[in-house]
C-alpha positions in Angstrom: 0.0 0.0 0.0 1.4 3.3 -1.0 1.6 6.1 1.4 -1.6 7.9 -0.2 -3.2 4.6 -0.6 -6.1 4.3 1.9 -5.8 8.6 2.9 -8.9 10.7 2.1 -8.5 10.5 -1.4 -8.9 7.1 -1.8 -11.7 6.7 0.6 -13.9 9.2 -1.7 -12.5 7.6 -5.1 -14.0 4.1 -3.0 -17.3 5.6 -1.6 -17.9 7.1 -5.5 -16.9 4.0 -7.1 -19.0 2.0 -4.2 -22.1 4.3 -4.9 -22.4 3.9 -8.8 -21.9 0.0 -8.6 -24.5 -0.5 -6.2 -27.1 1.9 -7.8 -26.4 0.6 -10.9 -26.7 -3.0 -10.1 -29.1 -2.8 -7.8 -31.5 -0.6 -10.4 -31.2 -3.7 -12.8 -31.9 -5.8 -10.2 -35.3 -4.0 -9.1 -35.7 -3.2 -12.8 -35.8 -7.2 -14.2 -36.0 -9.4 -10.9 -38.2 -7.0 -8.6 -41.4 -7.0 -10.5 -41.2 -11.1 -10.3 -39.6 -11.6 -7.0 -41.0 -8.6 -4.6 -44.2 -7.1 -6.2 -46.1 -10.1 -6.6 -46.1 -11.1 -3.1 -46.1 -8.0 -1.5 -48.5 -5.7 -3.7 -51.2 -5.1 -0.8 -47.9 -3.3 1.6 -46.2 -1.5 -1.3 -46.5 1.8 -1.1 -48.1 3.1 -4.9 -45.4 5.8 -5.2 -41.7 4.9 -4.5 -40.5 7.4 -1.5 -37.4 9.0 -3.1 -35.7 10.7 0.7 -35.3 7.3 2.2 -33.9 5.6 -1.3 -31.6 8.6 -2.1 -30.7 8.0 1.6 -30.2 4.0 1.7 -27.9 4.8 -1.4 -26.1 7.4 0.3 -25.2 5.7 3.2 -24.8 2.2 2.7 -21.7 2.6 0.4 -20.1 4.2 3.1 -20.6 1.2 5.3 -18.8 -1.0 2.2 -16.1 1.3 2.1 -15.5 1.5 5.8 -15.9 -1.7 6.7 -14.7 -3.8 3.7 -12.2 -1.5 1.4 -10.3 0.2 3.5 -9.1 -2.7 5.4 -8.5 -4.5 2.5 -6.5 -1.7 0.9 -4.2 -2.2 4.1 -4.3 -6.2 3.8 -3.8 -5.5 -0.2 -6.1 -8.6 -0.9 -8.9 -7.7 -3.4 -10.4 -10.9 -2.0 -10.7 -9.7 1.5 -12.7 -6.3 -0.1 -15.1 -9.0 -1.4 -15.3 -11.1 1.8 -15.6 -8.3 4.2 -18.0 -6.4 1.8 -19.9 -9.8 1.3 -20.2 -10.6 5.2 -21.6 -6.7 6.1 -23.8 -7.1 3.2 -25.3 -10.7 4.6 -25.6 -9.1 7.7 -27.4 -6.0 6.3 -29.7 -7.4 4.2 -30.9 -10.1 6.9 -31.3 -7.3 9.4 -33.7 -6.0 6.7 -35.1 -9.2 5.6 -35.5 -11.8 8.7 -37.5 -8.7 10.6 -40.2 -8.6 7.6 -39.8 -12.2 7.4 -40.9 -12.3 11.3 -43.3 -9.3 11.0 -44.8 -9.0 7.8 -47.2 -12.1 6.4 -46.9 -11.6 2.9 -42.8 -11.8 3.2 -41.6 -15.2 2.1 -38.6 -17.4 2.8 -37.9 -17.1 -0.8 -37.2 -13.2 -0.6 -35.6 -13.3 2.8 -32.7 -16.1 0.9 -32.6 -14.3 -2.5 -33.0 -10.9 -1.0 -29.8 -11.6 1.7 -28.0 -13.8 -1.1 -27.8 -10.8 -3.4 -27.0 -8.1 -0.7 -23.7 -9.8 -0.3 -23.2 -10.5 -3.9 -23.5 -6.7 -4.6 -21.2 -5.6 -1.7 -18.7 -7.9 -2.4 -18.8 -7.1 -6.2 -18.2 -3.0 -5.1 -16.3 -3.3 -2.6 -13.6 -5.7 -5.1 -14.2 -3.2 -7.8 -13.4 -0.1 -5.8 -10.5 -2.0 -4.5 -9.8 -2.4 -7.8 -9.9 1.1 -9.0 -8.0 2.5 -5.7 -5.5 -0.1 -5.9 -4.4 -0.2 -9.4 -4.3 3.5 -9.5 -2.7 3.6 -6.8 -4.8 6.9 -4.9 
């Protein structure tokens, strides 16, 4: 790890990269699997009109807890596969926190959503946190 490596810099160039990733994969996700996987099932507690402050929010902060929790320590490991493993883990962990509450609360939430639901959030952490390791690393910010 270079001197600059894992400073300020990188951190935003990570958060950044972090942010478009999981908007951008996440917005196909809700875009293709969504209408099949979540609106079916839950149609009678979905709100008709998406509330945009808590998703501008969510998409906000959650990058940061990739980058805090996943990139940087892998910056100082230098191991593109811990980014992914650490990222992977907070995002089980995230997503379950998220998903075994409805599962417990809500009766329309299904084991299938709760899996799928906590299987991606740690596919899509992982797959930021490597990239932005990636992009950090190799450019060595």
């Amino acid at each position: 790890m270079t001197a600059v490596q894992g400073g300020p810099v990188s951190y935003l160039v990570a958060y950044i990269c972090s942010f478009l990733v999981i908007v951008t994969i996440d917005a196909t996700w809700l875009g293709t699997i969504g209408p099949t996987l979540y609106r079916q099932p839950l149609r009678e507690i979905l709100t008709p009109n998406l509330r945009i402050a808590p998703a501008v929010a969510f998409y906000l902060m959650y990058p940061i807890g990739v980058v805090t929790f996943a990139v940087m320590p892998a910056l100082h490991s230098e191991s593109i596969t811990n980014a992914f493993g650490l990222a992977a883990l907070f995002g089980a962990i995230a997503y379950a926190t998220y998903d075994l509450t409805n599962y417990a609360t809500l009766r329309n939430w299904t084991l299938k959503i709760t899996v799928v639901d906590i299987i991606f959030g740690a596919v899509l952490s992982g797959v930021a946190a490597a990239t932005s390791f990636a992009l950090v690393s190799f450019n060595a910010l």
